[in-house]
ROLUMNU-111743 format. One record per residue (C-alpha): x, y, z; residue in three letters. Coordinates in nm, 3 decimals, padded with zeros to 5 digits. Each point is the difference from the previous one (the first is absolute). Layout:
<sites>
xx,yy,zz,type
X,Y,Z,Ala
...
</sites>
This chain:
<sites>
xx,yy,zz,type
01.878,16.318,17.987,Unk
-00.034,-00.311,-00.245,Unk
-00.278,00.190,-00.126,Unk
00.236,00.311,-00.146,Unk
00.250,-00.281,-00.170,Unk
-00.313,-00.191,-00.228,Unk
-00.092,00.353,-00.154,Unk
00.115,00.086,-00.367,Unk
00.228,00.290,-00.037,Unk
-00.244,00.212,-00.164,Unk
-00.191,-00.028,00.345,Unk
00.255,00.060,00.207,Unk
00.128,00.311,-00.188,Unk
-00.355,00.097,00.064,Unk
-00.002,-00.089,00.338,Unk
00.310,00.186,00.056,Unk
-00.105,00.299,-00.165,Unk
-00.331,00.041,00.241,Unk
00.186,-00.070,00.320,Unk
-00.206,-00.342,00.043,Unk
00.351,-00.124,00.111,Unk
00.402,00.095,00.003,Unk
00.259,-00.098,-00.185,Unk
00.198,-00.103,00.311,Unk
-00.315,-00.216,00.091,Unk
-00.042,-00.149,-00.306,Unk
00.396,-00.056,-00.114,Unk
00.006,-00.220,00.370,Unk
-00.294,-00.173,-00.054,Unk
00.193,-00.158,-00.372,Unk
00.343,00.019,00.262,Unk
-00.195,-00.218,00.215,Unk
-00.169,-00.240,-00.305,Unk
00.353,-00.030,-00.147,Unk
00.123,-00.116,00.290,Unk
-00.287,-00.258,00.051,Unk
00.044,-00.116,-00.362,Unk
00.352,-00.119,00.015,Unk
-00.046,-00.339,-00.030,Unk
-00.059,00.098,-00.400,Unk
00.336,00.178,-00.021,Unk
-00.132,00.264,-00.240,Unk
00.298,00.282,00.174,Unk
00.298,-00.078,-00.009,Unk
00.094,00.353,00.266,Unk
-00.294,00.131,00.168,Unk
00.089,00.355,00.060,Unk
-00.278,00.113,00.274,Unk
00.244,00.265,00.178,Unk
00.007,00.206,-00.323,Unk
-00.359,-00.090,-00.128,Unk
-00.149,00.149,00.342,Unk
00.258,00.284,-00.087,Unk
-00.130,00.081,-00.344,Unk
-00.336,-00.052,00.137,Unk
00.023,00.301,00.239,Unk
00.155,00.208,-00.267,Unk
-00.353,-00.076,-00.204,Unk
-00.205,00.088,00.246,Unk
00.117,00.358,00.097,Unk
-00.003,00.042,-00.385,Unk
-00.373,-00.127,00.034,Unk
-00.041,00.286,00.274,Unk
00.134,00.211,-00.158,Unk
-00.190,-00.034,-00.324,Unk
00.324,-00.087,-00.242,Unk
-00.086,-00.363,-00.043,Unk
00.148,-00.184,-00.326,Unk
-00.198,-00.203,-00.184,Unk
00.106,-00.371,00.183,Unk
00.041,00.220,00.351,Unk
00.007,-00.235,00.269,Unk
-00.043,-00.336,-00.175,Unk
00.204,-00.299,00.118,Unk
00.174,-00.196,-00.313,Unk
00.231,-00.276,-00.037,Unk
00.319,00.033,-00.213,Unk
00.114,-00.277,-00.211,Unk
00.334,-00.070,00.091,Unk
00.156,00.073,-00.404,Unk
-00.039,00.367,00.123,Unk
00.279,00.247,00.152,Unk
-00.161,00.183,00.249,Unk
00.304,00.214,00.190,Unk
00.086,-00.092,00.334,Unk
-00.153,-00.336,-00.029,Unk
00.142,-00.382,-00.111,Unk
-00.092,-00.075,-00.333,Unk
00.117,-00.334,-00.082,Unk
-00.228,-00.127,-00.347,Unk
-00.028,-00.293,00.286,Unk
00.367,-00.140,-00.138,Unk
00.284,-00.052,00.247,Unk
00.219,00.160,-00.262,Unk
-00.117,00.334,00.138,Unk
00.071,-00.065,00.325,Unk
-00.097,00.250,00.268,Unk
-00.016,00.266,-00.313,Unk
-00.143,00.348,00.125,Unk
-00.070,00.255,-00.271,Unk
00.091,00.350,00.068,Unk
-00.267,00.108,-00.260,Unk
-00.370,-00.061,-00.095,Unk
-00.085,-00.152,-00.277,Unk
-00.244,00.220,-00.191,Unk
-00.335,-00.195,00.022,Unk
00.027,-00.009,00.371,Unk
00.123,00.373,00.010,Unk
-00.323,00.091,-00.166,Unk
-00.242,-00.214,00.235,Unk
00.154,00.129,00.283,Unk
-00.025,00.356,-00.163,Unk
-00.356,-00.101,00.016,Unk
-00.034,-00.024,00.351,Unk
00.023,-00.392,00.010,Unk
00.147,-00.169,00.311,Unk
00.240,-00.285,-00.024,Unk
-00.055,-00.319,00.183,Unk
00.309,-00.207,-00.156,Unk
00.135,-00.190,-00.264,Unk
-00.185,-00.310,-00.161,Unk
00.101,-00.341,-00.071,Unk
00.095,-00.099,-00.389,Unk
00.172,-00.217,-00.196,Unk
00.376,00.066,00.001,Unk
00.039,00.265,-00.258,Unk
-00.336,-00.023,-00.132,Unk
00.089,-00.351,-00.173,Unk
-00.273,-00.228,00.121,Unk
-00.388,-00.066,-00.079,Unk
-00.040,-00.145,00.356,Unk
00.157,00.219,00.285,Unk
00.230,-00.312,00.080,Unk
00.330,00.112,-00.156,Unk
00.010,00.277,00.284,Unk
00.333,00.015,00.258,Unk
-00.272,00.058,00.270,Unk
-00.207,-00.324,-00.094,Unk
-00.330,-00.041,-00.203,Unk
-00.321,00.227,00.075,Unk
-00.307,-00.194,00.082,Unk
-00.337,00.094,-00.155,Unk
-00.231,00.111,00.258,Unk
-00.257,-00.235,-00.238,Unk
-00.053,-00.353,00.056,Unk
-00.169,-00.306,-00.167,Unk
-00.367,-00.012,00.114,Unk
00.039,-00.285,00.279,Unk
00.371,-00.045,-00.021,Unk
00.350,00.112,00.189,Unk
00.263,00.042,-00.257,Unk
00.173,00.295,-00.026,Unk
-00.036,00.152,-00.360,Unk
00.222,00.256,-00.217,Unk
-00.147,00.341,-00.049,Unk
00.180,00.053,-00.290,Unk
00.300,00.172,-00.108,Unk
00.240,00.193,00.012,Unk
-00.252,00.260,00.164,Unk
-00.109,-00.307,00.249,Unk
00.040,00.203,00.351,Unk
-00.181,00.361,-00.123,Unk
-00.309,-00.235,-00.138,Unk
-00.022,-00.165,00.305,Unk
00.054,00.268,00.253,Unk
-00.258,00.164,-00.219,Unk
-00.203,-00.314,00.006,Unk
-00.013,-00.047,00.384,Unk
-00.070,00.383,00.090,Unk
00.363,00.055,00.120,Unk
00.062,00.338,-00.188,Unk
-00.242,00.181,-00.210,Unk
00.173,00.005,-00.298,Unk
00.332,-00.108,-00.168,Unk
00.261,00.078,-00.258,Unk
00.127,-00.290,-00.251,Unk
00.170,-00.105,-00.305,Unk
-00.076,-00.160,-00.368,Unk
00.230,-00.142,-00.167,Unk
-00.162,-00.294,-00.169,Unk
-00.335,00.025,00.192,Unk
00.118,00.041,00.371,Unk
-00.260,00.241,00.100,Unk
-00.309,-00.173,-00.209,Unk
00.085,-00.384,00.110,Unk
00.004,00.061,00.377,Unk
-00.273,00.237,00.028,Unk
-00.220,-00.285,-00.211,Unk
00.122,-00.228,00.267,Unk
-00.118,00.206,00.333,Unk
-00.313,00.169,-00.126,Unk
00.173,00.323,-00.051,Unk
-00.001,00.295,-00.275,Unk
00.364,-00.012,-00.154,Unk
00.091,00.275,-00.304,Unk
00.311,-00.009,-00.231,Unk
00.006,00.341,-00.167,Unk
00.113,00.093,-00.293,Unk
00.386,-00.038,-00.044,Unk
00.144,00.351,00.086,Unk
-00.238,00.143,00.196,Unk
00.102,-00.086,00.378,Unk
00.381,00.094,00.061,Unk
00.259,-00.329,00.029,Unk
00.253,00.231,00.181,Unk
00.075,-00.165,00.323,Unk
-00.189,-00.316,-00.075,Unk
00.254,-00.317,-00.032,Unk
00.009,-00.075,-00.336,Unk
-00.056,-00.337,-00.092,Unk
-00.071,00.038,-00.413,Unk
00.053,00.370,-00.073,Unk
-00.278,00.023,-00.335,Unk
-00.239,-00.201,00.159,Unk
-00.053,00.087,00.407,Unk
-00.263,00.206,00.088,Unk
-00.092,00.132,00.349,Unk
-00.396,-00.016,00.087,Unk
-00.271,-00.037,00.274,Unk
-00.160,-00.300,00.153,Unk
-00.318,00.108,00.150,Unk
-00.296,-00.093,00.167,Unk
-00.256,00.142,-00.244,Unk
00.050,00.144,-00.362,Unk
-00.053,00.386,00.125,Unk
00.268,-00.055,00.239,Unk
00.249,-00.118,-00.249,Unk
-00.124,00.309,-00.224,Unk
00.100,00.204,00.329,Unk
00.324,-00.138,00.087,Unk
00.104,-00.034,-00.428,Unk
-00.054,00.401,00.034,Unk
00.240,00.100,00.255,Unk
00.281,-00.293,-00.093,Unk
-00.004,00.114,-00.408,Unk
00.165,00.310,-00.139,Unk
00.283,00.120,-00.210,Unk
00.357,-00.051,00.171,Unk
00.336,00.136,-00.140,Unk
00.222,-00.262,00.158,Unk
-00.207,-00.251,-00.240,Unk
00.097,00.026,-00.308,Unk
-00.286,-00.245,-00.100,Unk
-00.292,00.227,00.231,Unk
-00.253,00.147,-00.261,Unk
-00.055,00.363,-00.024,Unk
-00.365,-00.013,00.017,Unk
-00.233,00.134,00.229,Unk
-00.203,-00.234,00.282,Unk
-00.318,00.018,-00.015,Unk
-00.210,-00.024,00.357,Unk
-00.056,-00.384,-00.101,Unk
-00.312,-00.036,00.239,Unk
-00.204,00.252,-00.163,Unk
-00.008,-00.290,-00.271,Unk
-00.133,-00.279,00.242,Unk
-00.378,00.025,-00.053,Unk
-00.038,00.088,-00.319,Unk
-00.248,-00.109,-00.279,Unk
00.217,-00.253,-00.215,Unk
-00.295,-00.036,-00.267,Unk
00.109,-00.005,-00.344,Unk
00.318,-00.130,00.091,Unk
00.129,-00.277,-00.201,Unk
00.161,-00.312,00.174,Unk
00.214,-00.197,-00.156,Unk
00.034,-00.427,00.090,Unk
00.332,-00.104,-00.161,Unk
-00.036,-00.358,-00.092,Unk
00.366,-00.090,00.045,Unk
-00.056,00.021,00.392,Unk
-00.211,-00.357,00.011,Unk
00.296,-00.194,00.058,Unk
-00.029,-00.363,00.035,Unk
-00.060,-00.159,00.335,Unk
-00.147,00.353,00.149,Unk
-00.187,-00.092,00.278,Unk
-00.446,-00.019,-00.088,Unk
-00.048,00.231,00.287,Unk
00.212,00.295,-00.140,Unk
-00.106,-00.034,-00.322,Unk
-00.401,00.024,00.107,Unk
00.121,00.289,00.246,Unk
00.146,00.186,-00.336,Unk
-00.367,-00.086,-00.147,Unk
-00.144,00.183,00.308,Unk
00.249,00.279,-00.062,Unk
-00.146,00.071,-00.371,Unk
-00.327,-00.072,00.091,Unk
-00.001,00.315,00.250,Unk
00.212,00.218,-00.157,Unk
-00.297,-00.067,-00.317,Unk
-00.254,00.115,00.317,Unk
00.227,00.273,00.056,Unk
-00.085,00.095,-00.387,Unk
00.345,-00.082,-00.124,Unk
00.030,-00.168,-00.397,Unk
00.193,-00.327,00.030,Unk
00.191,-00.092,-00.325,Unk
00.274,-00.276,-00.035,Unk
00.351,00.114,-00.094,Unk
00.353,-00.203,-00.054,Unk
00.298,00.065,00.171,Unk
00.147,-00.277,-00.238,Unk
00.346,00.067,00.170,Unk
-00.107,-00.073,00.353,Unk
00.151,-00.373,-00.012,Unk
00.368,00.147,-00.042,Unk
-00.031,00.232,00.283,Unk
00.065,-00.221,00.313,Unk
00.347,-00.139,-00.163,Unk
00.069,00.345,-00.108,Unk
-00.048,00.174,00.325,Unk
00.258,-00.286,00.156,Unk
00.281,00.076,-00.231,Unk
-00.050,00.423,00.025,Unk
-00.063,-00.020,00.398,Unk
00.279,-00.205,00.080,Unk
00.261,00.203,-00.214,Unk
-00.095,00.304,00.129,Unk
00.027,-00.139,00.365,Unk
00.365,-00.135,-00.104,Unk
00.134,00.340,-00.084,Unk
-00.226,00.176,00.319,Unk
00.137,-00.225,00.248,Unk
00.345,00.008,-00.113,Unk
-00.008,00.258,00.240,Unk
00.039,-00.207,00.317,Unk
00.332,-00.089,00.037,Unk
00.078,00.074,00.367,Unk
00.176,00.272,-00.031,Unk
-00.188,00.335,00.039,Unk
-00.308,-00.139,00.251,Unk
-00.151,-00.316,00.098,Unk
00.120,-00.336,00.104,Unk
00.417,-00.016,-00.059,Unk
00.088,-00.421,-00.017,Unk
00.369,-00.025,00.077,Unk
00.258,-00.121,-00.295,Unk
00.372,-00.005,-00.033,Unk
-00.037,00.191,-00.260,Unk
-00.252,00.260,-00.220,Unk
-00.118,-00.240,-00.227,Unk
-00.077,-00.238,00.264,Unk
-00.160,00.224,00.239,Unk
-00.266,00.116,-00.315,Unk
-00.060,-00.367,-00.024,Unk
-00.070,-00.117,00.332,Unk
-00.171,00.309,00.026,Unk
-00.253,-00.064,-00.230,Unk
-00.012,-00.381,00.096,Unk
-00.107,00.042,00.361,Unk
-00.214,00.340,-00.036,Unk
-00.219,-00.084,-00.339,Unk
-00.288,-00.287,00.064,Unk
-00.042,-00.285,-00.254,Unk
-00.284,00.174,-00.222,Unk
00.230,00.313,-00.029,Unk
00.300,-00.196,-00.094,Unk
-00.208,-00.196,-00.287,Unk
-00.099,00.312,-00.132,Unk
00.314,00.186,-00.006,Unk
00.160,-00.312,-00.181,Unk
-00.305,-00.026,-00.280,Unk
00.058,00.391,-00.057,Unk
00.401,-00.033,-00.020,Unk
-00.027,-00.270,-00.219,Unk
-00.271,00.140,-00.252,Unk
00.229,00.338,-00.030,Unk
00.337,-00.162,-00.014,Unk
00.193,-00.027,-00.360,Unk
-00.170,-00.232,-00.274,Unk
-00.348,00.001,00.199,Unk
-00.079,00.389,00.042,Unk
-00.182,-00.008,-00.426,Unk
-00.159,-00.351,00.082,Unk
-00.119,00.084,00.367,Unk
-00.011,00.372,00.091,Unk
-00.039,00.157,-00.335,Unk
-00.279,-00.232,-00.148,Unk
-00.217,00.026,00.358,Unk
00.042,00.356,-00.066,Unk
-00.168,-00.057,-00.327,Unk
-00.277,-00.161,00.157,Unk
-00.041,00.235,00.235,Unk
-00.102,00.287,-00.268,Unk
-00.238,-00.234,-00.179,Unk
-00.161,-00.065,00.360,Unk
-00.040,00.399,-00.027,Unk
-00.149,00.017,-00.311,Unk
-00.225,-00.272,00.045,Unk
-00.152,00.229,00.277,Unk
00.034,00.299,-00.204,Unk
-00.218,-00.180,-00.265,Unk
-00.257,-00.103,00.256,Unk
-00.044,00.346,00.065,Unk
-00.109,00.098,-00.333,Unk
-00.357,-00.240,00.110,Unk
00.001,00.069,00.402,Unk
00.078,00.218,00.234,Unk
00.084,-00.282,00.308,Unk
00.041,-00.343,00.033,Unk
-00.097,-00.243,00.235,Unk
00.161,-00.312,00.112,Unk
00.068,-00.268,00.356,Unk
00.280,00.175,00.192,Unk
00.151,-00.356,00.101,Unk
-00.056,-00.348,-00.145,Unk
-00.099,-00.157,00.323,Unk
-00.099,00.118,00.363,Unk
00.285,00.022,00.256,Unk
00.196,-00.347,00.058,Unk
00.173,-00.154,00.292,Unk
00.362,00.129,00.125,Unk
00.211,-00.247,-00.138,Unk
-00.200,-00.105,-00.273,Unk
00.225,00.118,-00.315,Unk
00.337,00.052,00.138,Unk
00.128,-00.275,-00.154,Unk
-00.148,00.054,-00.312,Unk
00.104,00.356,-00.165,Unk
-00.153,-00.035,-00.306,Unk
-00.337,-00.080,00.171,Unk
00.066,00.322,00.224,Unk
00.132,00.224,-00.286,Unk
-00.380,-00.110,-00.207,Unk
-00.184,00.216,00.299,Unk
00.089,00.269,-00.184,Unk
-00.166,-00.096,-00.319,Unk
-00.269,00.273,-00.023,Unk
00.235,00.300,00.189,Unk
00.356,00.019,-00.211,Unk
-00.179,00.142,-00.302,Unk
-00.057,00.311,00.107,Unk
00.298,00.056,00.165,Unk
00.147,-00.069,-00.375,Unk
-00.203,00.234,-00.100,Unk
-00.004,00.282,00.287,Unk
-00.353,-00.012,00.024,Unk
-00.224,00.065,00.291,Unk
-00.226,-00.313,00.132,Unk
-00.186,-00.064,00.336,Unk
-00.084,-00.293,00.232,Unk
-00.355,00.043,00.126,Unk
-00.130,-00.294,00.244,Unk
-00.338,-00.160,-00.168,Unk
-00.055,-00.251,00.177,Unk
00.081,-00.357,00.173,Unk
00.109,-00.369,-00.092,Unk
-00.151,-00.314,00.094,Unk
00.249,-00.007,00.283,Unk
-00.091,00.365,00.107,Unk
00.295,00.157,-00.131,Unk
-00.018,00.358,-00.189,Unk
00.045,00.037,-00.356,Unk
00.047,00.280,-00.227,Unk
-00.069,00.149,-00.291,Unk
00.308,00.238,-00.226,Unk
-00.167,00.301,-00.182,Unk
00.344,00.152,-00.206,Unk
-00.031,00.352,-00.135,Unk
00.116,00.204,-00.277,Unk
00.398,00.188,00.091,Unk
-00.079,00.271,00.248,Unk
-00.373,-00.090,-00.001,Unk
-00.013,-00.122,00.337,Unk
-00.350,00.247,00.030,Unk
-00.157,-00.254,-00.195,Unk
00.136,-00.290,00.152,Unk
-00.133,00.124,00.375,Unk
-00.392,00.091,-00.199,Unk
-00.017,-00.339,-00.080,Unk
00.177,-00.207,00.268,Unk
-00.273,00.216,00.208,Unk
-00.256,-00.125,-00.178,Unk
00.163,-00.357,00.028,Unk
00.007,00.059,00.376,Unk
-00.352,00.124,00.047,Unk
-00.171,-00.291,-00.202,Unk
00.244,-00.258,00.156,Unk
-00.087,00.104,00.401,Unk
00.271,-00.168,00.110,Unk
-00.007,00.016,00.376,Unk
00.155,-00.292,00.090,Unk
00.283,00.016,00.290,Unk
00.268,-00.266,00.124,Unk
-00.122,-00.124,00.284,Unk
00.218,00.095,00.307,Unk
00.236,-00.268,00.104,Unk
00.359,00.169,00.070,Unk
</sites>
């Protein structure tokens, strides 16, 4: 059945829809690859029992002609999503054994959709993480290795276990999170498509928040239509959000395909940073060069505040995840750390149930809101963070996309950067601005390293313009032909 888990959704919604094959048969054929792929510890709960369930449910809907749009489709669930009756634990001990008795509204909608639930993906703890190695259940591995060599690389982070289960055809599709480029960076790492939509337009309700005006759920996918698919079914207006636009969703595939001639393409200058690696910045040459093919007008803009966005993202991130985690305490659910008295038990609490990279983070964002720092921190990276807007909004005014690298270098080895979190926190480098700016940008895979590693390429979109952003990361895909695929190791 190998052959049912290395098809793209698209096909297998296809295939499901003519009777080629069942839902059942083709939710145990992933049960079965998941199983076999565990040595990359992309799930942290496999949940076979209820995906087998779901995928009976899909197929008398099939019969009976009622199918959703997703019926029948195997996905994996990153684990910053409450999905009821199942342990969510944003991969931090702090959580504990946590079971939601309600579904967080991204998943409710996919599963609306007829989509069938394999289990809950590896990530870094919280979302706080650029290599999958701050996670409770240890790192992900990249199904990806160096051309001739053994070491086990990152694939990225936080999203690192729904781009590799994507990656290594263990589910067909996955749900993620953005924060400060945690869907683009590890789907430029695996060879996947990853898309950060527009701020507002998937639902946070039920998702773990990490930093409240700046997550934003998406799809990692194996192909650019399928992320147009699954974007379709996880976006819409939600009450319980008070930050969910009101806006209709568009059937975002209808826009993979289409002619992008005329469109202008903006290359921001500020993004040739120093030290950039020669091979990304010829594969960003490639990237003009086709969308020009593609009849697309290149001009040059400036995103002159581009250089403040990195520090600025790592004072409003952090704060935000100071207040949001306040939360845990140990007394309503999760791990409970004994103490002779309250203020002891909140502090053991959070000592033994928050990893090292959460704790950092919580401190930096205490500290930059606390009294005589808020108006030199907080309030000034706020400041930043509308000039980062208007830079775009001024770009705008000459093109209608721009194109960028998704990552500064291919994936690295585990253990690489730990040590180093300033050198971890720079992977981020061409991601945080839109998430300062609630914009939507895509990862598209374009092609390989010296060392046979993927790399991608970012196209970011006007607000709510993610129509345009699938035309032309269509057109990226089609001239690019990436067909490359890990080879099997696991």
């Amino acid at each position: 059945m190998s052959a049912l888990t290395s098809l793209t959704l698209k096909a297998a919604l296809d295939g499901l829809k003519s009777k080629a094959f069942s839902s059942v048969e083709i939710t145990q054929a992933h049960i079965d690859a998941v199983a076999a792929a565990r040595p990359l510890n992309a799930f942290v709960l496999e949940t076979p029992e209820k995906a087998l369930e779901m995928a009976a449910a899909s197929d008398a809907r099939l019969a009976a002609g009622s199918a959703g749009p997703l019926e029948g489709a195997p996905l994996g669930i990153k684990d910053l999503f409450c999905t009821e009756g199942v342990r969510a634990t944003a991969c931090s001990k702090i959580l504990g054994d946590f079971n939601p008795q309600y579904e967080s509204t991204v998943t409710a909608n996919l599963f609306g959709d007829g989509a069938v639930m394999l289990g809950k993906l590896n990530m870094d703890e919280f979302a706080m993480g650029s290599s999958n190695e701050t996670s409770a259940f240890g790192p992900v591995i990249n199904p990806w290795k160096v051309k001739g060599g053994n070491q086990s690389l990152t694939p990225g982070g936080s999203s690192g276990g729904s781009a590799t289960a994507v990656a290594a055809d263990i589910c067909l599709g996955a749900t993620a999170t953005d924060t400060g480029g945690s869907i683009r960076q590890p789907a430029a790492f695996t060879g996947t498509v990853g898309i950060k939509p527009t701020y507002g337009r998937c639902s946070r309700w039920g998702v773990v928040a990490f930093a409240s005006s700046l997550d934003q759920a998406g799809p990692i996918a194996k192909t650019v239509e399928d992320a147009a698919i699954l974007l379709t079914s996880m976006a819409g207006h939600d009450a319980k959000d008070s930050t969910s636009l009101d806006v209709e969703t568009p059937d975002f595939a209808s826009f993979v395909g289409k002619s992008v001639k005329g469109l202008r393409i903006g290359v921001p200058k500020e993004y040739r940073i120093d030290g950039m690696p020669a091979e990304i910045e010829t594969l960003w040459e490639q990237g003009i060069a086709w969308l020009k093919e593609a009849g697309c007008e290149i001009v040059d803009v400036s995103l002159p505040h581009t250089k403040y966005a990195l520090p600025a993202y790592y004072i409003v991130a952090p704060a935000e995840a100071s207040s949001n985690l306040a939360r845990y305490d140990g007394m309503r659910y999760g791990l409970r750390a004994e103490g002779a008295n309250l203020t002891e038990i909140y502090e053991n609490t959070r000592a033994q149930g928050f990893g090292a990279e959460v704790k950092r983070r919580i401190l930096i964002g205490t500290y930059v809101l606390s009294a005589g720092y808020y108006d030199a921190y907080y309030l000034k990276a706020q400041r930043v963070r509308r000039r980062i807007a208007d830079d775009f909004d001024q770009a705008w005014e000459t093109c209608d996309a721009l194109l960028t690298p998704t990552a500064p270098s291919a994936a690295f080895a585990l253990g690489e950067r730990m040590a180093d979190p300033i050198a971890m926190y720079l992977n981020d480098v061409f991601t945080v601005t839109t998430n300062l700016a609630g914009l939507p940008s895509i990862s598209v895979p374009a092609g390989l390293d010296a060392n046979g590693l993927p790399l991608g390429l970012q196209l970011i979109g006007r607000a709510l313009d993610e129509g345009t952003v699938f035309s032309l990361s269509g057109a990226l895909e089609k001239a690019a032909g990436f067909r490359a695929r890990a080879e099997k190791w696991w």
